[in-house]
C-alpha positions in Angstrom: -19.1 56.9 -3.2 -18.2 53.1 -3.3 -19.5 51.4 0.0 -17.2 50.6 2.1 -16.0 46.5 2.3 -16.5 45.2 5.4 -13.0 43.6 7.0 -13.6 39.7 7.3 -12.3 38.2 10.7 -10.7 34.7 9.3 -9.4 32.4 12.6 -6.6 30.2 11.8 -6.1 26.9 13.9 -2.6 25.4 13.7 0.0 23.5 16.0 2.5 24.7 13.4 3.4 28.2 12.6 6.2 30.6 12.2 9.3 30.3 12.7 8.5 26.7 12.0 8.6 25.5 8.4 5.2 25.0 7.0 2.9 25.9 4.3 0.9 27.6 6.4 3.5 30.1 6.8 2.5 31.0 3.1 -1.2 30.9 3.3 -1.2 33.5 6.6 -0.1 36.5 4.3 -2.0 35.4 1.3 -5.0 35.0 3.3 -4.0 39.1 4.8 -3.8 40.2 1.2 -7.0 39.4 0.5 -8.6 41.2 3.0 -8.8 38.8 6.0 -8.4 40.1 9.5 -6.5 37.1 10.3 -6.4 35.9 14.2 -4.0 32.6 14.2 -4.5 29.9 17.0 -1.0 28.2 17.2 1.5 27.4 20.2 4.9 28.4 21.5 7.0 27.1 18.3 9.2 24.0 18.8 9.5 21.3 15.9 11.2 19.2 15.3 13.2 19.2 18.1 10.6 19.4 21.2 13.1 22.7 22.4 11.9 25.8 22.4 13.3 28.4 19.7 15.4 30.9 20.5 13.8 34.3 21.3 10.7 32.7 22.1 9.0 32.2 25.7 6.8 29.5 26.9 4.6 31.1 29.3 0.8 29.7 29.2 -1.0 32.4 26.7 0.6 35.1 24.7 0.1 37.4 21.8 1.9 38.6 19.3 2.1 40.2 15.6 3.6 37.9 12.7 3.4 37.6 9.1 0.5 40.1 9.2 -1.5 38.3 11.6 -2.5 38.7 14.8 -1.4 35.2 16.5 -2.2 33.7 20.0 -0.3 30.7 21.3 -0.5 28.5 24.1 2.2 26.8 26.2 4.1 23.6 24.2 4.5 20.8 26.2 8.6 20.3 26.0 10.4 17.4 25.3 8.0 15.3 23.0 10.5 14.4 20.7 11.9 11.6 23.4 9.3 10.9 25.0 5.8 9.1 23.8 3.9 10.9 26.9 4.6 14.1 26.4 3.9 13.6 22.6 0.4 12.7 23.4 0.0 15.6 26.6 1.5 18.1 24.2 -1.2 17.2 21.3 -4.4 17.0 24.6 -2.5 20.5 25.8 -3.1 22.3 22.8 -7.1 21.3 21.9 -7.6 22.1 26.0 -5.6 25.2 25.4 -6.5 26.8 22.1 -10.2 26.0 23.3 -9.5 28.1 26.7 -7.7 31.2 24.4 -10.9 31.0 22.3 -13.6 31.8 24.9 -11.0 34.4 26.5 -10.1 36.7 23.5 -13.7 36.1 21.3 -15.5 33.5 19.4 -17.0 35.1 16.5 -15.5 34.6 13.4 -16.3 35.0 9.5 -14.3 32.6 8.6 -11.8 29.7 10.1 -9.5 27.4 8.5 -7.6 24.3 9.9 -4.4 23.4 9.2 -3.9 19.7 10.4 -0.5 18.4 9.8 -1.0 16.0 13.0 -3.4 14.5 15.3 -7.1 15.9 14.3 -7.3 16.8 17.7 -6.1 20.1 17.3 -9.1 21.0 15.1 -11.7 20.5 18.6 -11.5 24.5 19.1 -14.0 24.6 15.9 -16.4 23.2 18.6 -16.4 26.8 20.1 -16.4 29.1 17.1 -19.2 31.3 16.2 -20.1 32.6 13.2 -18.4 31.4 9.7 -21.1 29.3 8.5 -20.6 27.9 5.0 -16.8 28.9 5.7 -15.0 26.9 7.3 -12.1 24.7 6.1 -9.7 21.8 7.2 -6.9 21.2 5.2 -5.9 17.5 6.7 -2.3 15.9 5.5 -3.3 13.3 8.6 -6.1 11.0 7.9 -7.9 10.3 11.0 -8.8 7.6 12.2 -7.1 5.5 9.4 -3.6 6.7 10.5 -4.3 5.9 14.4 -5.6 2.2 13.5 -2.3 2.0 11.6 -0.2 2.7 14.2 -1.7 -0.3 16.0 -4.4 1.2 17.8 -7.5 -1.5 17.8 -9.7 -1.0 15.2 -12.5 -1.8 17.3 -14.7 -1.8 20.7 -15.1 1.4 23.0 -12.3 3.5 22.7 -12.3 2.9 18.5 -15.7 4.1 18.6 -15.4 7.0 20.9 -12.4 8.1 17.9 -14.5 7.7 15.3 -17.6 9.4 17.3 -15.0 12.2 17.7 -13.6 12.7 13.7 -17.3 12.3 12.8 -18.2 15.6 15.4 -15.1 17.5 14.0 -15.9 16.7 10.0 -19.5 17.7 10.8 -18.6 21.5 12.2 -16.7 21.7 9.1 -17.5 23.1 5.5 -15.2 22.0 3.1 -12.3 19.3 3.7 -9.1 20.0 1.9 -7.0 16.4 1.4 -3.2 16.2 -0.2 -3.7 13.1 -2.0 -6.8 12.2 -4.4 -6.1 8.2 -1.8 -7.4 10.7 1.3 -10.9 11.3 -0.2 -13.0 8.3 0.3 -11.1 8.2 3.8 -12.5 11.4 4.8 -16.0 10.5 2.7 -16.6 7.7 5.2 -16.8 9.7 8.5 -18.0 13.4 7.0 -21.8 14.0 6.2 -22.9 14.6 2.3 -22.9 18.5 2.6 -19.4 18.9 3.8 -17.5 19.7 -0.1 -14.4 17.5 -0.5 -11.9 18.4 -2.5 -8.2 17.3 -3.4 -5.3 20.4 -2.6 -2.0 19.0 -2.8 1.0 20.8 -1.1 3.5 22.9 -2.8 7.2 22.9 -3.1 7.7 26.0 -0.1 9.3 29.3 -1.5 11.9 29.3 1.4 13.0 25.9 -0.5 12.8 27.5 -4.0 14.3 30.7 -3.5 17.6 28.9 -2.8 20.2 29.2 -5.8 23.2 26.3 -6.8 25.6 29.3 -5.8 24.4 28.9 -2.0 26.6 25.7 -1.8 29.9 25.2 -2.9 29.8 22.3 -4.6 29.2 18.0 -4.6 29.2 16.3 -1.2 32.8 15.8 0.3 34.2 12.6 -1.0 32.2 12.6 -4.1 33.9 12.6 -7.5 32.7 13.7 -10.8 32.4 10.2 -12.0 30.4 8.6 -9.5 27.0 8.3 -9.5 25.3 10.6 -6.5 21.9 9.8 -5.4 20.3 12.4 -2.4 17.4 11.6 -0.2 16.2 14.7 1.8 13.7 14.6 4.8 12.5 12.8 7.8 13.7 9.5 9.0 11.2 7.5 10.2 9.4 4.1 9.9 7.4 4.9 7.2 10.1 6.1 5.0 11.2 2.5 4.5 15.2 3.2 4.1 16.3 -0.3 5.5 15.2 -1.8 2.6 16.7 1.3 0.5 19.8 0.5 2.0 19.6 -3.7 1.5 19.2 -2.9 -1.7 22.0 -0.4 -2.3 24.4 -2.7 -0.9 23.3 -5.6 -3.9 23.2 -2.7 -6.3 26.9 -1.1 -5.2 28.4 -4.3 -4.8 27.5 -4.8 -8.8 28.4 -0.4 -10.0 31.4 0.3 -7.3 30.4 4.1 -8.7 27.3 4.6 -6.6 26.8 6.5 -3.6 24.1 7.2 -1.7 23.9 10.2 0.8 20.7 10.4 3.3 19.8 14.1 4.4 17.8 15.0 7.3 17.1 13.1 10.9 14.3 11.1 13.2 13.7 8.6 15.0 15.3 6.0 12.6 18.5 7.3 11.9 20.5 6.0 14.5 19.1 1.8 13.6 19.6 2.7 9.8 23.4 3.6 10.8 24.0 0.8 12.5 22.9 -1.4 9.8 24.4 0.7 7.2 27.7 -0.6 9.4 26.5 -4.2 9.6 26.3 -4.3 5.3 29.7 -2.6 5.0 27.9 0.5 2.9 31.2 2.3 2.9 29.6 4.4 0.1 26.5 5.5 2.4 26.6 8.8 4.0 24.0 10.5 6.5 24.9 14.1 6.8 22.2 15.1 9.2 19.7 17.8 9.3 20.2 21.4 7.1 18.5 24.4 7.0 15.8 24.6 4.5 17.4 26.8 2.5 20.3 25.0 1.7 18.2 21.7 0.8 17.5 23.1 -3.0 20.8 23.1 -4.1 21.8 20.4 -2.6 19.2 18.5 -4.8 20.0 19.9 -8.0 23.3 18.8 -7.8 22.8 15.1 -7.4 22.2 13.1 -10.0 18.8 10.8 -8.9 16.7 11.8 -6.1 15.6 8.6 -3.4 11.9 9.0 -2.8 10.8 5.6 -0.7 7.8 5.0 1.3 6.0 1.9 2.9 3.3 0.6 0.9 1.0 0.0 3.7 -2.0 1.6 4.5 -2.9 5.2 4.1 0.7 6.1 4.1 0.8 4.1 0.6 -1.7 7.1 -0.4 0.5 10.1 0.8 2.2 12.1 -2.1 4.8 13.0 0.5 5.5 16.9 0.5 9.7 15.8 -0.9 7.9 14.6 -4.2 7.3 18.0 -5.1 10.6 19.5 -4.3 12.6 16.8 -6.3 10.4 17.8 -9.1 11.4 21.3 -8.4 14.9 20.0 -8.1 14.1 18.9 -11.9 16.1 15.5 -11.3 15.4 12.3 -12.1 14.0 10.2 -9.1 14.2 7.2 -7.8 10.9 6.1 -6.3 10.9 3.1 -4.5 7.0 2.8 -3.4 3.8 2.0 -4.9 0.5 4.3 -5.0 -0.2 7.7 -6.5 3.1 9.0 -6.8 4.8 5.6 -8.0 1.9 5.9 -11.1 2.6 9.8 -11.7 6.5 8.9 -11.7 5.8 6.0 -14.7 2.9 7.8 -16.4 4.7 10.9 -16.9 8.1 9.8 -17.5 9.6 11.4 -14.1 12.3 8.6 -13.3 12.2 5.0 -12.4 10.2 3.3 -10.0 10.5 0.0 -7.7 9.2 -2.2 -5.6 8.9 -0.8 -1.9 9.0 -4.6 -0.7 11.8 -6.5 -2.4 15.3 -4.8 -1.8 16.2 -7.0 -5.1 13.9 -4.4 -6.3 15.1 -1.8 -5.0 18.9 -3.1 -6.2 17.4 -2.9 -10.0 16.0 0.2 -9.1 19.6 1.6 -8.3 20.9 -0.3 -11.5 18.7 0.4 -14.0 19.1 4.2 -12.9 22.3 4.5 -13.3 22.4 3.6 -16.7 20.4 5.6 -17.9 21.9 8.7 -20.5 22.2 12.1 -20.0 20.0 12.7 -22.8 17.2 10.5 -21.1 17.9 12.8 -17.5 17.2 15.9 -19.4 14.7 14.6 -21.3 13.2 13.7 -17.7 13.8 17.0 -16.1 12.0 19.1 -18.7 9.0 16.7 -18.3 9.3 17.1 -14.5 9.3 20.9 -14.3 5.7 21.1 -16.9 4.3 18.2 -14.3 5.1 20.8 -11.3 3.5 23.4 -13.0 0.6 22.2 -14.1 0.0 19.5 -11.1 1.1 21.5 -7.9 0.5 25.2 -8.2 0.6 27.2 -5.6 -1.6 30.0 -6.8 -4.3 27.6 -7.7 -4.0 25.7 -4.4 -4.2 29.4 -2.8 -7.4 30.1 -4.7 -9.2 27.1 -4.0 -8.7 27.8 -0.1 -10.1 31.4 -0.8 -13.6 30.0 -2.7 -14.4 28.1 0.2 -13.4 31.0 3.4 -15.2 33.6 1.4 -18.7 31.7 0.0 -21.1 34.3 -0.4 -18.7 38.0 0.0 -17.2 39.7 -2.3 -13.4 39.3 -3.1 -10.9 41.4 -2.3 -9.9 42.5 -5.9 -6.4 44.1 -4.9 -5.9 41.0 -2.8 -6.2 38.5 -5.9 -4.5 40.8 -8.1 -1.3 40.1 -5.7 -1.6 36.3 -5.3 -1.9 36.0 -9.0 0.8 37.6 -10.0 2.7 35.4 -7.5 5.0 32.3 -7.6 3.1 29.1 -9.1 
C-alpha cells in the first residue's frame, strides 16, 4: 500500500484577494491543486475604491471559504482612497491585525508565501509564523525602502534607519524573494542576507483579461472612424504614469496628423489635472472614458491600433515592467512606449513597437508620428513577434512552478497537482 502524503498547511499573507483583481487570485487554486491546505491572511476586500464590495461585511475578524481556501480577513480601514491618513492606518491596521488573527486561529505552518503588491508592512505577520523553514516566499512588486525614499521620505537619520532596520528583519524571516523586474534584484540584494535565494518572477497577463473575446464589445470607441488612427492606454492614473507629457506631446503630434486620437482608459488620482490640461491644449481628439471591468479591457485593446505605455523614468519606478506591458503584448498590438528601462530595451530589442523619450514631449510628439506611419505589414509583422515574446518571456505556468520549488523544498510534489497546472494556460 502506497503511504499516505501528508497534507501541507501553506499560509498566504495578502492585503489583496478575491473579489479583488490580482494574481494572487490565480496562485490560491494552483497552490490547492497541488496539495496545499491553503489558509489565506487577507482583509475585507475594497480596492480601488476604499468602499466596501457588495455582499461583503466589515466586522473586525471573519472566516470564510473561497477559491479553495480557507481565508481570514481582518477589518479594512474605509475611505483611503481620499484621504492620506487612512491610507497609512489602513496599511498599520492590517500588520496589527493579521498578526492578532495569527496567534488566535494557529501559527504553525509548512509553508507561507507573501504577496506584497504595497507597503512591505503587510509581510510583519511572518514575525509570528512557526514552522516553514526553508519555505517561505515573498513575492514583492514594491521595493522597499527604495519606493518610500522616492516618495520623499528622507533618506536618512532615525526614522530612515528604523525602515531599513525593519525591511532588513522582514527579508531575514524570509526564504526566497520573488521580484517582477530583473531592476528589483540588487534593490532587494542590499537589505536581504546571502542565504535568502533571489530570483526574478515577472507577472502575467491575468486569465480574467484573456478570456475576454473581440465579440464582448461592439465595436471602435464612439466617434472613432475607420480612418483615424486609434491609440488606447489602459490602467491607473497616477503620477508615475507620466501622461502630461503624453498629452504635450499628442497635441504637437495631432496638430501635424489631424487623424490621431488618443483615448485614456481607467482612473486615479491624476485624472481630474490631466483633464483639465487636456482642456487647456484644446486636445479635442483626447478622450478619458473611465474605469471598465476587466473583462472588457481585452477587447478593447485589440481593437486599437498602438497601445500607450508611459512611465517616469526616475527611480525604481524606471525599473518596473508595469503589469499593462504584458497585456498589450497579449493584445498583440503594436505599442507605444514612451519610457526608458527594461521594458523600453525589450520593446527595441525585440521589435515590439516604438519607443520614446519619457522626458521630452517633442519626443513623445515623434513617438506619435513615427507610429503612425508605420504599414500594416510592419504592425503584423510586430504582433507575431509580440505574441512569441509573451510566450516565452511571461508564462504563467513557469512563473507558477518556480513559486512551487521554493514552498515545497525538501517534500514530495503532488503529482496530480502538477499534472493540472501544466496542462494549464501559459
Amino acid at each position: 500500500m502506497a503511504e499516505r502524503v501528508k497534507t501541507r498547511k501553506l499560509l498566504v499573507i495578502t492585503e489583496r484577494f478575491y473579489p479583488e483583481q490580482f494574481l494572487v487570485n490565480e496562485l490560491v487554486p494552483q497552490f490547492v491543486q497541488s496539495g496545499f491546505d491553503v489558509r489565506v491572511l487577507t482583509q475585507a476586500p475594497s480596492y480601488p475604491k476604499g468602499r466596501l464590495y457588495t455582499g461583503y461585511s466589515n466586522p473586525l475578524f471573519s472566516k470564510t471559504q473561497e477559491l479553495g481556501a480557507t481565508v481570514l480577513r481582518v477589518r479594512t480601514v474605509l475611505g483611503y482612497k481620499q484621504s492620506v491618513v487612512k491610507k497609512v492606518l489602513n496599511y498599520l491596521s492590517f500588520s496589527f491585525l493579521a498578526s492578532v488573527a495569527l496567534m488566535i486561529t494557529g501559527r504553525t505552518f509548512d509553508s507561507v508565501f507573501v504577496f506584497q503588491t504595497g507597503p512591505l508592512t503587510q509581510a510583519v505577520p511572518l514575525f509570528l509564523v512557526r514552522g516553514a523553514e526553508g519555505r517561505r516566499c515573498l513575492w514583492t512588486q514594491d521595493v522597499w525602502p527604495d519606493t518610500v525614499f522616492e516618495y520623499g521620505f528622507p533618506r536618512t537619520g532615525g526614522i530612515a534607519a528604523a525602515l531599513k532596520a525593519l525591511v532588513r528583519r522582514i527579508y531575514a524571516h524570509t526564504d526566497c524573494i520573488a521580484v517582477t523586474s530583473p531592476g528589483f534584484r540588487d534593490s532587494v540584494v542590499r537589505y536581504a542576507s546571502p542565504r535568502v535565494r533571489v530570483i526574478y518572477v515577472p507577472q502575467w497577463a491575468p486569465k480574467e483579461l484573456l478570456s475576454a473575446s473581440a465579440a464582448d464589445h461592439p465595436g471602435r470607441a464612439l466617434g472613432v472612424a475607420r480612418a483615424d488612427i486609434l491609440f488606447r492606454f489602459a490602467g491607473s492614473i497616477g503620477t508615475m504614469q507620466n501622461l502630461d507629457v503624453v498629452l504635450r506631446g499628442f497635441a504637437r503630434a495631432s496638430a501635424k496628423d489631424p487623424r490621431l486620437m488618443l483615448e485614456i482608459i481607467g482612473d486615479g488620482s491624476e485624472k481630474e489635472k490631466l483633464q483639465q490640461l487636456a482642456y487647456e491644449l484644446a486636445l479635442q481628439r483626447v478622450v478619458f472614458s473611465g474605469r471598465v471591468p476587466m473583462r472588457d479591457v481585452m477587447p478593447l485593446l485589440r481593437e486599437s491600433d498602438f497601445l500607450v505605455l508611459p512611465l517616469t523614468a526616475r527611480g525604481t519606478v524606471g525599473k518596473t515592467i508595469p503589469a499593462k506591458f504584458q497585456a498589450y503584448l497579449a493584445a498583440a498590438r503594436p505599442i507605444l512606449g514612451i519610457l526608458a528601462g527594461p521594458v523600453a530595451e525589450m520593446i527595441v530589442n525585440e521589435g515590439l513597437g516604438f519607443v520614446a523619450d519619457p522626458i521630452s514631449a517633442f519626443a513623445v510628439a515623434e513617438g506619435f508620428l513615427c507610429a503612425a506611419a508605420s504599414t500594416m505589414d510592419q504592425r503584423e509583422e510586430i504582433a507575431s513577434r509580440e505574441k512569441m515574446f509573451l510566450s516565452a518571456n511571461f508564462s504563467r505556468q513557469k512563473a507558477i512552478g518556480k513559486f512551487l520549488e521554493c514552498l515545497t523544498v525538501g517534500y514530495p510534489l503532488n503529482t496530480k497537482g502538477i499534472d493540472k497546472l501544466s496542462k494549464g494556460e501559459s
